[in-house]
C-alpha positions in Angstrom: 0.0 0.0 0.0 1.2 3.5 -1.0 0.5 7.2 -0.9 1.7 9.6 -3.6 1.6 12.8 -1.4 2.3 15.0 -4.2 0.7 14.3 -8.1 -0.5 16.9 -10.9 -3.1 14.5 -12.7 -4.5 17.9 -13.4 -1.9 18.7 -15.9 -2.2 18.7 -19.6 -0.1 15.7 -19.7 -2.9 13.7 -18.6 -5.7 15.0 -20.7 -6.2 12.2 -22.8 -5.2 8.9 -20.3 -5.7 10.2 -17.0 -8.1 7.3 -16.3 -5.7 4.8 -17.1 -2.9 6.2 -15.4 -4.9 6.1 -12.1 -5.3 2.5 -13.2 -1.9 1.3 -13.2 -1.7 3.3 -10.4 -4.1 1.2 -8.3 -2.4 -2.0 -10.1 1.1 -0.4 -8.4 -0.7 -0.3 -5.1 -1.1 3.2 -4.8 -4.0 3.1 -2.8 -4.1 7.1 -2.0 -2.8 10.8 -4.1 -3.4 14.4 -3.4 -3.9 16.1 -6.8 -2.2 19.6 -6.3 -3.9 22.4 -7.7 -1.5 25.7 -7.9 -3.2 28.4 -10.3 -6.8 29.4 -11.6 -6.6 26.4 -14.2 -5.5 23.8 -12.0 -7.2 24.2 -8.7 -11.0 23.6 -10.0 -9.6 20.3 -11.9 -7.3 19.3 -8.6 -11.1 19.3 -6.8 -12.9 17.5 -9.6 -10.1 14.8 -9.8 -10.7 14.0 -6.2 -14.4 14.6 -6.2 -14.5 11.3 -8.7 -12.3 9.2 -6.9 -13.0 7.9 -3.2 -9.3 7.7 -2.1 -7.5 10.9 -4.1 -7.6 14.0 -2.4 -6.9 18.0 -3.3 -4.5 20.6 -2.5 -5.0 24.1 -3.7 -2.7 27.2 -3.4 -1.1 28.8 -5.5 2.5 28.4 -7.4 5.3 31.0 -6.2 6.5 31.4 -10.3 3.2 32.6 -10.9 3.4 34.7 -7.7 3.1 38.5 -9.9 -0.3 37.1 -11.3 -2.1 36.7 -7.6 -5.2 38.8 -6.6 -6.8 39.0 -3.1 -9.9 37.4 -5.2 -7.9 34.2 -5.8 -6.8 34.0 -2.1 -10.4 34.4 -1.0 -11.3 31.8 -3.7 -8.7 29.3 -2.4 -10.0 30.4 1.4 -13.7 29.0 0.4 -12.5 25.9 -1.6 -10.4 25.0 1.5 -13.5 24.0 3.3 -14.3 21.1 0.6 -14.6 17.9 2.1 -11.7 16.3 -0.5 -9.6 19.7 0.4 -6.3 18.4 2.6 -4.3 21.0 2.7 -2.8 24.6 1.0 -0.5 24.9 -1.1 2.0 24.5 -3.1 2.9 27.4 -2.1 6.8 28.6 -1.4 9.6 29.9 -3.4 11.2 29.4 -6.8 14.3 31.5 -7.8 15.4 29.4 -11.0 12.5 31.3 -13.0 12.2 35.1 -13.5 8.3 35.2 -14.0 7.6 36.8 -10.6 10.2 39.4 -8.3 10.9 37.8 -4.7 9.7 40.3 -2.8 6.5 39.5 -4.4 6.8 35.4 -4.0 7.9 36.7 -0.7 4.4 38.4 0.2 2.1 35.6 -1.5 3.9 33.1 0.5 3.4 34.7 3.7 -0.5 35.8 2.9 -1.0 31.7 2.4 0.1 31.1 5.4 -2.1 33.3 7.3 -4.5 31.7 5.6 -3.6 28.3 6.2 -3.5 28.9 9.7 -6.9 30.5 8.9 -8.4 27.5 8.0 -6.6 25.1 10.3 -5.0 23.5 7.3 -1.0 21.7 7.3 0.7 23.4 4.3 3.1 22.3 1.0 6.2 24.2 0.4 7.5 24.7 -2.9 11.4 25.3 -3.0 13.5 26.0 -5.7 17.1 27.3 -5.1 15.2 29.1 -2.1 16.4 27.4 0.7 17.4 29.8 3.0 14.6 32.1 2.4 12.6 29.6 2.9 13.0 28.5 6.1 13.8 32.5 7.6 9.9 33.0 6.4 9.1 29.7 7.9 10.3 30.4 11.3 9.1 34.5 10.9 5.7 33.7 10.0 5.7 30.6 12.7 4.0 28.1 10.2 5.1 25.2 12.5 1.5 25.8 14.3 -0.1 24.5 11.4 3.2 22.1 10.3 3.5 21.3 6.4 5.3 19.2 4.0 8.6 19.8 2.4 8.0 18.7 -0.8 10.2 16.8 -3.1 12.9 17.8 -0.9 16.5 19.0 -2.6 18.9 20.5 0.1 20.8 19.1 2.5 20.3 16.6 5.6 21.0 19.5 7.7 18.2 21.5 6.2 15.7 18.5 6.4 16.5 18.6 10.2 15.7 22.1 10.4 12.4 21.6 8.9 11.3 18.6 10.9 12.1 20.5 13.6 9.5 23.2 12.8 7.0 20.3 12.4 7.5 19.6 8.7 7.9 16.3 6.6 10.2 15.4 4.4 8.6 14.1 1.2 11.0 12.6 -1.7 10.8 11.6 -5.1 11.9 11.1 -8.0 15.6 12.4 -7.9 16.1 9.9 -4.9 16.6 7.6 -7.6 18.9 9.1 -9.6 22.3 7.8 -9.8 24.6 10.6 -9.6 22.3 12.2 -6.9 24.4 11.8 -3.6 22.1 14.6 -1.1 19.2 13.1 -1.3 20.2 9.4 -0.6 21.7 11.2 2.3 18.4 12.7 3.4 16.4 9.7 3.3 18.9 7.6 5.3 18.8 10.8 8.3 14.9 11.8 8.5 13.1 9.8 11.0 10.7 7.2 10.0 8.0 9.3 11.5 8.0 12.2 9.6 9.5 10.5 6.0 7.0 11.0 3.1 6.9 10.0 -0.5 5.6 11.3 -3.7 6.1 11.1 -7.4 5.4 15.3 -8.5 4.4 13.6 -11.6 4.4 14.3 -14.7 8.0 16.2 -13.7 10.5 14.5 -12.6 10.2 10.6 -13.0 12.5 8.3 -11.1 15.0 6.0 -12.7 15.1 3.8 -15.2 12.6 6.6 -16.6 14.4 9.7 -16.3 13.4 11.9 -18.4 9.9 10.2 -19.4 6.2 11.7 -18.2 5.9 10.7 -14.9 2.9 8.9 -13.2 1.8 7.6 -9.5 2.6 4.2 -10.5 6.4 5.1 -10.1 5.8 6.1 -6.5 6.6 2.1 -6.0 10.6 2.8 -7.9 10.7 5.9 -5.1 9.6 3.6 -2.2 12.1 0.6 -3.4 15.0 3.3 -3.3 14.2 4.9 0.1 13.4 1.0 1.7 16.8 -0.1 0.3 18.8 3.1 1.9 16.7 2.7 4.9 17.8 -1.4 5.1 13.7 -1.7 5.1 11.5 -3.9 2.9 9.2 -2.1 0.8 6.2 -3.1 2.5 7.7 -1.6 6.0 8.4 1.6 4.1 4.7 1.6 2.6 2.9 0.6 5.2 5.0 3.7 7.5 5.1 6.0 4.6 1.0 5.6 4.0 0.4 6.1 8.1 2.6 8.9 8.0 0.4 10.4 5.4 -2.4 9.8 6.4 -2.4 11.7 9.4 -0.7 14.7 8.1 -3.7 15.0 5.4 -6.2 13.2 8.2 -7.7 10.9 6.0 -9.7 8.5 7.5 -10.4 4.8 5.6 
């Protein structure tokens, strides 16, 4: 049994199979997802996803490279969706500094408004981080978001860092690049967090784990994320499903 904390079956990647995919999902034994919704497109289909299928769930916030386009409407929009039943959290929300698209300051001052309103709503929050780190975790601490506690996702810096962040109630969640052979830091990381606050996710279609680098990726490959972690952990995979799915379960309280 497996939980893919962090999918975008709302993408246009999925437009023409998404049924299937959720399909060899299921055959994978990914028995849960949360579809993450980050913009005005993606949100409403992150809801209807869920809405059609008992065990996927929805995040909604909104993406920090699309920061400059954010009005108080949408944040009032994503404060009313929030209390949807299939609704598990807000975000992703965070930092990106690779693209150009929106000026920090500006990520800077949507980041913090969702957390207000995650606290708000009483809702556990996804962070977004792209060459950010530091930022990240100065707003973190400033704006206290350990009260409502969050997910780290698809987790890049250091074991240090990840330390940090469980420390202000966050889990680590990896993916993909856990796989990769030449990636040393994040084999690191998944032999240093604690069982109790390890997650895992796919971010599919981005980033797909080996041997298909570089190929759309889909929830079924959660399983290739799980193998890697149990086998740097010197756990079976059913140990690290079975922990990884309890672990998720009650950061998104999601009841059977």
């Amino acid at each position: 049994m497996l939980f893919d904390t962090h999918v975008h079956l709302n993408a246009d990647e999925f437009m023409e199979d998404r049924e299937e995919v959720i399909k060899r999902a299921e055959d994978a034994g990914v028995e849960y997802m949360v579809v993450v919704g980050f913009d005005r497109k993606t949100i409403p289909l992150a809801i209807e996803i869920a809405e059609q299928y008992e065990h996927i769930y929805a995040a909604v916030g909104w993406h920090p490279v699309d920061a400059i386009d954010m009005t108080d409407e949408d944040l009032k929009w994503i404060e009313e969706l929030s209390a949807h039943p299939k609704v598990v959290a807000i975000g992703e929300m965070g930092l990106d500094y690779h693209w150009d698209k929106s000026p920090k300051d500006v990520q800077k001052e949507v980041f913090r408004k969702q957390i207000a309103l995650a606290k708000k709503v009483k809702l556990p929050i996804i962070i977004h981080n792209r060459e950010a780190t530091e930022d990240i975790v100065e707003l973190l601490e400033e704006e206290n978001a350990k009260e409502v506690g969050g997910i780290m996702h698809c987790f890049s810096s250091t074991p240090d860092i990840a330390l940090k962040c469980i420390d202000m109630n966050f889990y680590i969640s990896l993916g993909g690049p856990v796989t990769f052979k030449n990636a040393k830091e994040p084999k690191e990381v998944a032999k240093v967090v604690p069982l109790d606050r390890l997650l895992i996710e796919t971010d599919c279609p981005f980033l797909a784990p080996h041997p298909n680098r570089g190929k759309r990726n889909e929830p079924a490959y959660v399983k290739l994320v799980a193998e890697k972690v149990a086998e740097l952990k010197e756990m079976t995979l059913e140990e690290i499903g079975a922990i990884t799915t309890q672990n998720a379960k009650e950061f998104f309280r999601v009841q059977d």
